[in-house]
GUTOR-364839 format. One line per 2 residues: number of its first residue (from 1); their letters; for each residue x, y, z of C-alpha. Coordinates in Angstrom, 1 decimal. Layout:
REM residues N
NUM	A	X/Y/Z; ...
This chain:
REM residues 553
1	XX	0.0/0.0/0.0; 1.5/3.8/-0.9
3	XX	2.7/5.7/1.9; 0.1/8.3/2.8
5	XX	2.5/11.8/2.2; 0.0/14.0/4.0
7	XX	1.0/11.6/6.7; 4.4/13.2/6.6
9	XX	3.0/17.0/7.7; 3.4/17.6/11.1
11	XX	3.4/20.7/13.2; 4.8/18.8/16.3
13	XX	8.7/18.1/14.0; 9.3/19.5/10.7
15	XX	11.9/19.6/8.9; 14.1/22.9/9.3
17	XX	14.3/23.0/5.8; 10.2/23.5/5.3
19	XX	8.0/26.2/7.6; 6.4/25.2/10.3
21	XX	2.4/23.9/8.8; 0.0/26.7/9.3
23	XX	2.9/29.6/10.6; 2.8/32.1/7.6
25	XX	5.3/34.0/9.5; 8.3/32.3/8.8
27	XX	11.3/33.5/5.9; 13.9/31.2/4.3
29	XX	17.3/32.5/5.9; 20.4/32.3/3.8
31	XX	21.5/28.9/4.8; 18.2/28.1/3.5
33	XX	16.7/27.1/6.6; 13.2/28.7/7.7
35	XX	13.4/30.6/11.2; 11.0/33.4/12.1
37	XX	10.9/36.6/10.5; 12.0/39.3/12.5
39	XX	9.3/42.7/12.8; 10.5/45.8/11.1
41	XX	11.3/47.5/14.2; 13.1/44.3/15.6
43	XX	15.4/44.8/12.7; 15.8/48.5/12.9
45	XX	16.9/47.9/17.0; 19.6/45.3/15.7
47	XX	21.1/47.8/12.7; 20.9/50.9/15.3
49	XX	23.1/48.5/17.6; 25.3/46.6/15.1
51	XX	25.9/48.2/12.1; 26.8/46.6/8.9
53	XX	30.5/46.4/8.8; 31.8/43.1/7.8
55	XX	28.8/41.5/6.3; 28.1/38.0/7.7
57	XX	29.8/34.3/6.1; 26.3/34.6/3.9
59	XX	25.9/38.1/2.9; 28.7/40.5/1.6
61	XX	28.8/43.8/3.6; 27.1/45.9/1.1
63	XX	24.2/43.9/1.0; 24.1/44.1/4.5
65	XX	24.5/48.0/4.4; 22.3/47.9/1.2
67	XX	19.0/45.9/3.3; 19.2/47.7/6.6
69	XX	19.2/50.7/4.9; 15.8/49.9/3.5
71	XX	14.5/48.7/6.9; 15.8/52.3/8.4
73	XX	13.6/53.9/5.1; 10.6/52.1/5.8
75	XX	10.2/51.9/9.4; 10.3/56.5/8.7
77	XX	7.3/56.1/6.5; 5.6/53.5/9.1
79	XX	6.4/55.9/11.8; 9.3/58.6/11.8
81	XX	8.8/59.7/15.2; 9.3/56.2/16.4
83	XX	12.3/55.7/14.6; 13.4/59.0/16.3
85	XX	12.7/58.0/19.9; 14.1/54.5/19.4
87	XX	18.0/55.7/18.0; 17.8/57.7/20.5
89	XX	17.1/56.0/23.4; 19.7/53.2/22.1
91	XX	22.4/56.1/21.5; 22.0/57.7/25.2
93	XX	21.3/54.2/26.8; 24.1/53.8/29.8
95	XX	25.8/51.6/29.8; 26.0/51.6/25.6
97	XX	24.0/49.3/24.1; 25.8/50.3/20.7
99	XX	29.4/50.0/19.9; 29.0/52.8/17.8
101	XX	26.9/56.2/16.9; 27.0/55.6/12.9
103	XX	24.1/53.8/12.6; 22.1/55.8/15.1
105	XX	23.3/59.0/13.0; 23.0/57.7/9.4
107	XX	19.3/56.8/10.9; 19.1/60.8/12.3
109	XX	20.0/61.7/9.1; 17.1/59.6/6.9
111	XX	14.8/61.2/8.9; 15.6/64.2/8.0
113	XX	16.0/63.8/4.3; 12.8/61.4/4.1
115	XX	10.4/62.3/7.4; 7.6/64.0/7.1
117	XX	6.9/66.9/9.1; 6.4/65.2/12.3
119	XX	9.3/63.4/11.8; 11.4/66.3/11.2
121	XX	9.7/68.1/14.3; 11.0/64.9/16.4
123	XX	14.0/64.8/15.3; 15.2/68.7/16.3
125	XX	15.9/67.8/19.9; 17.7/64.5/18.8
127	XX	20.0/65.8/17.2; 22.6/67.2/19.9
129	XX	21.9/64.1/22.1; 23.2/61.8/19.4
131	XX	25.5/64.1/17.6; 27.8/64.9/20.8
133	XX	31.2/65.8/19.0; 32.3/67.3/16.2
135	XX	32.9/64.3/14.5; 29.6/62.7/14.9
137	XX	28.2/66.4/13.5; 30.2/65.6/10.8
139	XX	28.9/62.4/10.4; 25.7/63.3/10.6
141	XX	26.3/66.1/7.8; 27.7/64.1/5.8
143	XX	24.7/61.5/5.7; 22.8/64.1/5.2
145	XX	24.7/65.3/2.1; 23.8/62.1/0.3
147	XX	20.4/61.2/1.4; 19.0/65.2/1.1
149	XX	20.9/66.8/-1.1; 20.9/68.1/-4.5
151	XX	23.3/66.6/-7.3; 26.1/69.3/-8.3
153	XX	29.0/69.5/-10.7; 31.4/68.2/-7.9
155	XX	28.9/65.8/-6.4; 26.6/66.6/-4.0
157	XX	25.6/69.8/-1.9; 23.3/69.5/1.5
159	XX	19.0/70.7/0.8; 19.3/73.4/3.9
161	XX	15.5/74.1/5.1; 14.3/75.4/8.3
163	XX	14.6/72.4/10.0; 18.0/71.4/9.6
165	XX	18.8/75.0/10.6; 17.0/74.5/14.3
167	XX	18.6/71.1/14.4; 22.2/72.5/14.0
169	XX	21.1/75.6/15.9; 20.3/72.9/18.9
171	XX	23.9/71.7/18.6; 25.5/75.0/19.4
173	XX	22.9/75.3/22.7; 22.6/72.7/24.2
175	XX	24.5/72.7/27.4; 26.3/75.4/29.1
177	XX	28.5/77.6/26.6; 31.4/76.5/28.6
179	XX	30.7/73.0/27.9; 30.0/73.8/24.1
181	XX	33.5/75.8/24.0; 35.1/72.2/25.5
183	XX	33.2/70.6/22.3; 34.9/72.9/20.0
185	XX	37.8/73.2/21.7; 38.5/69.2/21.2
187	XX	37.5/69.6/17.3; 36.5/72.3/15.5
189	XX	36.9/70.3/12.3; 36.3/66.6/11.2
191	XX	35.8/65.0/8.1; 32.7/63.6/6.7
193	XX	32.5/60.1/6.0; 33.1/60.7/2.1
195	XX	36.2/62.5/3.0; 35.0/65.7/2.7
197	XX	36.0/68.6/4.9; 33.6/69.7/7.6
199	XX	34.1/73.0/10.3; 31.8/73.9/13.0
201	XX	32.2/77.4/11.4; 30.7/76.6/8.3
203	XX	27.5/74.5/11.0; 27.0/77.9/12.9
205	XX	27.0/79.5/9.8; 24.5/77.6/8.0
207	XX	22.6/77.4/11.2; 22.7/81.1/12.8
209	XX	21.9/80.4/16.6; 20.7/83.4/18.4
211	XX	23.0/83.3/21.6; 20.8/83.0/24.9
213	XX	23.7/84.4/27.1; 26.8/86.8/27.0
215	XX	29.1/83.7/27.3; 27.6/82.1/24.6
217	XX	27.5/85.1/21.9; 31.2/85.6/22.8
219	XX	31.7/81.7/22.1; 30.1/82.0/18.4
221	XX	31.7/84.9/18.1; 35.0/83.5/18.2
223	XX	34.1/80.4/16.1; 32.9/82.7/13.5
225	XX	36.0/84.0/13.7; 34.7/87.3/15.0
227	XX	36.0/87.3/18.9; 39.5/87.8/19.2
229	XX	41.3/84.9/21.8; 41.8/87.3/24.3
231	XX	38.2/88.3/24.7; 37.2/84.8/24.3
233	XX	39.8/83.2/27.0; 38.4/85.9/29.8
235	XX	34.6/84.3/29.1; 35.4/80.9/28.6
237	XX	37.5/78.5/31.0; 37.8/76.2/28.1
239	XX	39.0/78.4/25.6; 41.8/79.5/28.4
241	XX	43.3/76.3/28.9; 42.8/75.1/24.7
243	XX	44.9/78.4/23.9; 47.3/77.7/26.5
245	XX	47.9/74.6/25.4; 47.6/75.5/22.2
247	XX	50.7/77.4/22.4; 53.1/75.4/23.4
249	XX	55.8/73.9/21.1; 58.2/71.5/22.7
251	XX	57.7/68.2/24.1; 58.8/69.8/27.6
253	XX	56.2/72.3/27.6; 53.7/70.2/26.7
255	XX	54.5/68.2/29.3; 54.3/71.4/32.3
257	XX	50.6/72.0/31.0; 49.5/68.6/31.8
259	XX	51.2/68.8/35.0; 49.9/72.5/36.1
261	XX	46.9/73.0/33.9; 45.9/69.8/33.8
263	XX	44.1/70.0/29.9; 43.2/67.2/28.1
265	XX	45.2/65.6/25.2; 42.6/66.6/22.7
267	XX	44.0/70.0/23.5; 47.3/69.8/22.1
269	XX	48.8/69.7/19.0; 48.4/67.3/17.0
271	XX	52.7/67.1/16.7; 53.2/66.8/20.4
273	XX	50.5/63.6/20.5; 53.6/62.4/18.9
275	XX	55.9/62.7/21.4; 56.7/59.6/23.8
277	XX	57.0/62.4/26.8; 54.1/64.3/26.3
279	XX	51.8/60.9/26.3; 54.1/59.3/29.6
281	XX	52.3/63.0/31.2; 48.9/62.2/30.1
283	XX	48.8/58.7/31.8; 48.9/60.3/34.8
285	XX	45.7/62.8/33.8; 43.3/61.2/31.2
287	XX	40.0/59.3/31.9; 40.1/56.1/32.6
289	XX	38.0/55.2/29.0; 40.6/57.8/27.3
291	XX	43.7/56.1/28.8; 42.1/52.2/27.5
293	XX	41.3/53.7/24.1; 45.1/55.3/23.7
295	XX	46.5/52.2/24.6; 47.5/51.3/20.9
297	XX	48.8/54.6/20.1; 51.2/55.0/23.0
299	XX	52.7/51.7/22.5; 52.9/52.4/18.6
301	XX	55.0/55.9/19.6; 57.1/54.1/22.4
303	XX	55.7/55.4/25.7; 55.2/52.1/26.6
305	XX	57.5/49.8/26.0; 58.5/46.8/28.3
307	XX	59.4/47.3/32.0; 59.6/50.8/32.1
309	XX	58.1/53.6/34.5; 55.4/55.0/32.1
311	XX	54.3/51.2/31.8; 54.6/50.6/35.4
313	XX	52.1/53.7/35.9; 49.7/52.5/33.2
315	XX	49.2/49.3/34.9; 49.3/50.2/38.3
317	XX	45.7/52.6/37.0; 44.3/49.9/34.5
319	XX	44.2/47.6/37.7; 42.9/50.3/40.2
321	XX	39.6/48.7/41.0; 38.1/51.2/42.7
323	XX	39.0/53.5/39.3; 37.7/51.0/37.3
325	XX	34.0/50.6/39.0; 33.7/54.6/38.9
327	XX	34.3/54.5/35.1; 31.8/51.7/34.8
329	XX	33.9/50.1/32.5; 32.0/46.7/32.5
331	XX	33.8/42.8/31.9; 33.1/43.2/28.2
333	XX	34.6/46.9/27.7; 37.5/45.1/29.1
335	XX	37.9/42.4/27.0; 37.0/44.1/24.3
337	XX	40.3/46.7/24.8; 42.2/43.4/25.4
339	XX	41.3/41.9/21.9; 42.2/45.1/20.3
341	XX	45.0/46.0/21.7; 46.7/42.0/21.4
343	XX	45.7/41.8/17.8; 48.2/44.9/17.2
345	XX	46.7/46.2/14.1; 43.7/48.6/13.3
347	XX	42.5/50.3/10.2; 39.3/52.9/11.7
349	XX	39.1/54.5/8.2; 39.0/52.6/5.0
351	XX	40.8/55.7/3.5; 43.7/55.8/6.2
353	XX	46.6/53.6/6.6; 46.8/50.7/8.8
355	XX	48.3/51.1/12.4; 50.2/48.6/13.9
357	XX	52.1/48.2/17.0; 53.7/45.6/19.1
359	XX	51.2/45.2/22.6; 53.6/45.2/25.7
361	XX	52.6/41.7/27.8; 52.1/43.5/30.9
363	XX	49.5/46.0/29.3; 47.5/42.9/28.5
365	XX	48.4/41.6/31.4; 46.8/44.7/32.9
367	XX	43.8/44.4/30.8; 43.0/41.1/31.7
369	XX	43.4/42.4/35.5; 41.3/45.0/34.3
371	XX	38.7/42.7/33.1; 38.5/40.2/36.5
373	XX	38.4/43.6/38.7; 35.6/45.2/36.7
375	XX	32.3/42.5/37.6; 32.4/44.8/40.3
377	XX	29.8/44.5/42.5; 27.2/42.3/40.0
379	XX	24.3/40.5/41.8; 23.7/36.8/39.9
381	XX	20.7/35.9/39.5; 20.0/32.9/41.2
383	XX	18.2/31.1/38.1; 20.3/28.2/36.4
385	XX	21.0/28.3/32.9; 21.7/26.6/30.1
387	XX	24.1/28.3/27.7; 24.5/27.2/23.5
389	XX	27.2/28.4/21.8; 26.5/27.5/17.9
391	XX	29.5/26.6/16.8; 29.0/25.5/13.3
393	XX	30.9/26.8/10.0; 29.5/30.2/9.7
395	XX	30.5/31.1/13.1; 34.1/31.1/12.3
397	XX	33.7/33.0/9.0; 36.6/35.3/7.8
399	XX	35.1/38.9/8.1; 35.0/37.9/12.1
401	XX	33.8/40.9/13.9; 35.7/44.0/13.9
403	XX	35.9/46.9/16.7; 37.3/50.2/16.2
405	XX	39.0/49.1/12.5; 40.5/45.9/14.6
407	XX	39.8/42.4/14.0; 38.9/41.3/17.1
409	XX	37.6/37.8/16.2; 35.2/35.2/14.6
411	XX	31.8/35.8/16.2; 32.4/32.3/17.8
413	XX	34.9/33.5/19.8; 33.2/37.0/21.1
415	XX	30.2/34.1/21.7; 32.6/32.2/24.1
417	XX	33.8/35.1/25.9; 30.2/36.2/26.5
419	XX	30.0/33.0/28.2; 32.4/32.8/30.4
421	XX	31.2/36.4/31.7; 27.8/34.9/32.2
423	XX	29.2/31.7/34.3; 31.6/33.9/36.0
425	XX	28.3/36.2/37.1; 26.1/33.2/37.8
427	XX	28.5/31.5/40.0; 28.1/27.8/39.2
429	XX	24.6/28.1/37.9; 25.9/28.0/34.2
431	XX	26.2/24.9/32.1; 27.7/25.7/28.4
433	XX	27.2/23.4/25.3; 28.5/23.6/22.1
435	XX	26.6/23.1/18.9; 26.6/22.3/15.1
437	XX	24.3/19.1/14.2; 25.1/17.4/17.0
439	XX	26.0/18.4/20.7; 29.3/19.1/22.2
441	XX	31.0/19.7/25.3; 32.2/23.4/25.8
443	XX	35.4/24.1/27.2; 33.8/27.5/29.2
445	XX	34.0/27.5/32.6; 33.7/30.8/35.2
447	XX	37.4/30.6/35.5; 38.2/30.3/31.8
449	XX	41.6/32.6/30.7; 39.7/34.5/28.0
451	XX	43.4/34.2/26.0; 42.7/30.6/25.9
453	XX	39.5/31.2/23.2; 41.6/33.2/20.7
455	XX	43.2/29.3/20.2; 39.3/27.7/20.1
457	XX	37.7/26.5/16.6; 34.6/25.7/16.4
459	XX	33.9/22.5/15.3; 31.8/23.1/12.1
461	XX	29.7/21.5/9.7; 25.6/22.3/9.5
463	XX	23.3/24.3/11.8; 21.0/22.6/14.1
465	XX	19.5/25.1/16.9; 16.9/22.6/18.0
467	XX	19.8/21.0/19.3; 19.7/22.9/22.8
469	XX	16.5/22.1/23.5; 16.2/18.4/22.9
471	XX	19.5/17.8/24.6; 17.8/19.1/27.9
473	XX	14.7/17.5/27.2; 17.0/13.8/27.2
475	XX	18.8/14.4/30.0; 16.1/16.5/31.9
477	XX	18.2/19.1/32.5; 16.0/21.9/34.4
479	XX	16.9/25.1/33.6; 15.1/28.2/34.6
481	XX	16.6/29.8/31.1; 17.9/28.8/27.8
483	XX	20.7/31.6/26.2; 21.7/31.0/22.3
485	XX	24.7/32.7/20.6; 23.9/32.7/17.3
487	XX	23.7/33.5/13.6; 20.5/32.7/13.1
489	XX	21.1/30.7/10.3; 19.7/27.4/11.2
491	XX	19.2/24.5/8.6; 20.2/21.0/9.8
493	XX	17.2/19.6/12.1; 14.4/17.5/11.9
495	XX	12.3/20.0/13.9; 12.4/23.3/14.6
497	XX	13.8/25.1/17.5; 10.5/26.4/18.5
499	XX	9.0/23.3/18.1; 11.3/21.3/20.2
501	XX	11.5/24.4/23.1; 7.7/23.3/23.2
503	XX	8.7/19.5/24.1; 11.2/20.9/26.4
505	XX	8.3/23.0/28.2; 6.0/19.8/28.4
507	XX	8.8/17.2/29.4; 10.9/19.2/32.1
509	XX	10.1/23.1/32.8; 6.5/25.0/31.5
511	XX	8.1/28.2/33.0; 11.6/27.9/30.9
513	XX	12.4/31.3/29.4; 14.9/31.4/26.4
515	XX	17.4/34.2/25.0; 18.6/34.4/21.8
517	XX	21.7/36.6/21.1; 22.6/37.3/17.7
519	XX	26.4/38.1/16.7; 25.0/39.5/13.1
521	XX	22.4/42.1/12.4; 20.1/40.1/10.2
523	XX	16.5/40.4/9.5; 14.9/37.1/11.2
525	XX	15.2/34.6/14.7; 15.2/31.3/15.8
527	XX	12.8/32.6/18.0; 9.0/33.0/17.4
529	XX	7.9/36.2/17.9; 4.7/35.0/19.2
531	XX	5.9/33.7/22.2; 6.8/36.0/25.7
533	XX	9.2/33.5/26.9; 11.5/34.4/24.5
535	XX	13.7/37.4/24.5; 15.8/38.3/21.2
537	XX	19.0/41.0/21.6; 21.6/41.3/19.2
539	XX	25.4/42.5/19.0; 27.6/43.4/21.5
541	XX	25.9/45.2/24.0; 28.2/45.9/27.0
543	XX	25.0/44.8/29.3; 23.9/42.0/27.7
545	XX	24.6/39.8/31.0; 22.7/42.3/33.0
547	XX	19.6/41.9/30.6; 19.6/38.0/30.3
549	XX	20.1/38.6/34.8; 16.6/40.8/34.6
551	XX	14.9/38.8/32.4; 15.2/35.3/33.7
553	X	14.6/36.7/37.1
């Protein structure tokens, strides 16, 4: 007798590779698996946090750029003023939930060109909360350029209405003037991001901001160019010490207005941030995020170089705990520094050369310090979890993911170091699996050197993300929570993962929430949207481990 083949449709197990019977919800992903579809503002929140740069193993990068784009277009025309509210809650969010302001500014900068009134109206506060240095204004501007402007005989000039005049007049007032001379005082010019020249006294030019107070007239003044230094200096604190510092012109001076004046490096000529002397000063002086970031560049001028004083100094502040918990700079900002800095090479602009330098072992010794001391004062959260790495082929692709211009690893590794921070918060209440088409043990524990992953493959081969959830199910393991590091791009199972986090529910815990991080910003889940168990983030967000602790509390 013939097999019956409606006897082969099932909702309870079907085959990754077909949607689930009945769910019209579900998209083929580019592994050509079918996972759930993510909504359009999903996919905005994962573009406004990650970005595009690098592509993922299945899409180039400017397809990537090219789609999320389009998702930024048409979530304006569902609703600009959400769009507005959303980049910038996720561009003011502390601790940052975004490694970087492009996306939130190219976003700014669409609605603009493409809002509607409304949207425009929304967008005239947001733009000096997102925009807060002259280089994101220049950024912003230079979006702008290309998605509102008008085509000329050199390319393309900026469509300057009312609007954009408020918004740039905004820039200039919001804050004390003092604090807007510090702005300008740290960068009065930037380029755009097609290379293009960009002044804040063209801005306040285009703009023309009526000054609210003395201070701040003589502050535009002498931007325009108007307000002679002298006059300026006696208004504005900022303007003193910039000019002061301004002056100098030897290493040695340099060096005596750190000391006595205390200004910050952004201050000073751009020849004496060259000088070994000037920089051994500033360790002494700059912010703890300013002194991590400099790192590279003080190594790659000799500052620090192995066993000396200047390197002693560094240390002895990278591993000041108490330094470290005021900063807030959180496990992952740590680790994050470390990978840059050990990889010895970065490349922030496409158009500039590469940077390389030769990391001193007890800097990363340091930042590893750095990186135990700053868990800080982190409350677990009592729950136990269960924790999949996917650690199939397209985790290990060769883009990796890059921070700052510097390849800082394949998202399988930035996956294993987010899971070691999560058993080192939960305290033994972690268990970590790896995962491909089959399940493997995981060589994350709390105590886990975070050098040691730089050296970890995965193991490869096909995607299986019901995987997690049937393992449990067989060996009853009861967890209060389920965490995925993923792609996304699931393929290789007999069921899907929805369907088999439904066996898991019946079998061993009804109450079992789930979290699925994605290392890539594209457009669909594992997870059905449906379902208020599940929680989807993306990218690395510095509190990712505090959000999976609130959420399976």
């Amino acid at each position: 007798m013939a097999r019956d083949p409606l006897a082969a449709v099932s909702t309870i197990a079907t085959p990754q590779t077909q949607p689930i019977p009945g769910r019209t919800d579900q998209v083929k992903n580019a592994a050509g698996g079918y996972v759930f579809g993510k909504d359009l503002w999903t996919r905005l929140e994962d573009f406004l946090i990650l970005g595009t740069t690098g592509g993922t193993y299945y899409v180039s990068e400017g397809m990537l750029t090219a789609e999320n784009a389009g998702v930024v277009f048409q979530a304006i025309n569902e609703d600009g003023p959400r769009v507005v509210r959303l980049l910038t809650d996720i561009s003011t969010a502390r601790p940052p939930r975004a490694p970087k302001q492009r996306p939130a500014l190219f976003a700014l900068a669409a609605c603009y060109a493409k809002g509607d009134a409304d949207t425009r109206q929304a967008a005239k506060p947001a733009l000096a909360k997102v925009a807060r240095t002259t280089d994101h204004l220049a950024q912003f501007f230079g979006y702008y350029k290309n998605l509102g402007g008008k085509r000329t005989a050199r390319g393309a000039a900026p469509t300057i209405g009312r609007s954009l005049r408020t918004a740039l007049s905004s820039w200039f007032l919001y804050g004390d003037a003092d604090a807007v001379a510090f702005k300008a005082c740290k960068a009065a010019q930037r380029k755009t991001p097609q290379g293009e020249a960009f002044s804040l006294r063209d801005a306040l030019r285009i703009a023309h901001p009526v000054a609210d107070t003395e201070e701040r007239k003589t502050l535009f003044g002498w931007i325009a160019g108007n307000v002679a230094d002298e006059q300026a200096r006696e208004a504005l604190p900022a303007v003193d010490r910039f000019l002061t510092a301004k002056a100098v012109t030897s290493a040695d001076e340099a060096v005596r207005v750190v000391a006595e004046a205390r200004v910050p490096w952004e201050f000073l000529p751009d020849a004496m941030l060259k000088e070994p002397d000037v920089w051994d000063a500033l360790i002494d002086t700059v912010g703890m995020t300013a002194l991590i970031r400099n790192l590279a560049r003080m190594t790659r001028i000799g500052t620090l170089e192995p066993m000396s004083e200047a390197t002693r100094r560094a240390v002895a502040r990278l591993t000041d705990r108490d330094a470290l918990l005021k900063a807030r700079i959180h496990p992952l900002d740590a680790w994050l520094a470390m990978r840059v800095y050990a990889c010895g090479r970065s490349q922030p602009n496409p158009r500039a050369d590469v940077q390389t330098w030769q990391p001193v072992p007890a800097i990363l010794d340091a930042l590893e310090e750095a990186y135990e001391l700053s868990f800080g004062t982190v409350e677990p959260s009592g729950k136990r979890l269960l924790v999949a790495v996917d650690s199939s082929g397209s985790m290990n692709w060769g883009g990796g993911v890059v921070v700052g211009g510097s390849p800082i690893g394949s998202p399988y590794e930035v996956a294993n170091a987010m899971a070691v921070m999560l058993a080192r918060i939960e305290k033994g209440n972690v268990h970590v699996i790896d995962v491909d088409t089959e399940v493997h043990a995981s060589k994350v524990t709390p105590r886990t050197n975070l050098r040691e992953i730089a050296s970890w493959e995965p193991s490869g081969g096909g995607t299986d993300l019901s995987l997690p959830f049937t393992w449990a199910t067989r060996k009853k393991f009861a967890a209060d929570a389920l965490v995925i590091f993923t792609d996304n791009e699931t393929w290789a199972g007999r069921s899907h993962p929805t369907q088999a986090l439904d066996a898991y529910r019946r079998a061993v815990n009804p109450d079992a929430r789930v979290i699925v991080a994605a290392m890539t910003a594209v457009g669909h889940s594992i997870a059905d949207p449906k379902d208020k168990g599940v929680l989807n983030v993306v990218g690395l967000d510095a509190s990712l481990p505090l959000i999976i602790n609130g959420f399976v509390r």
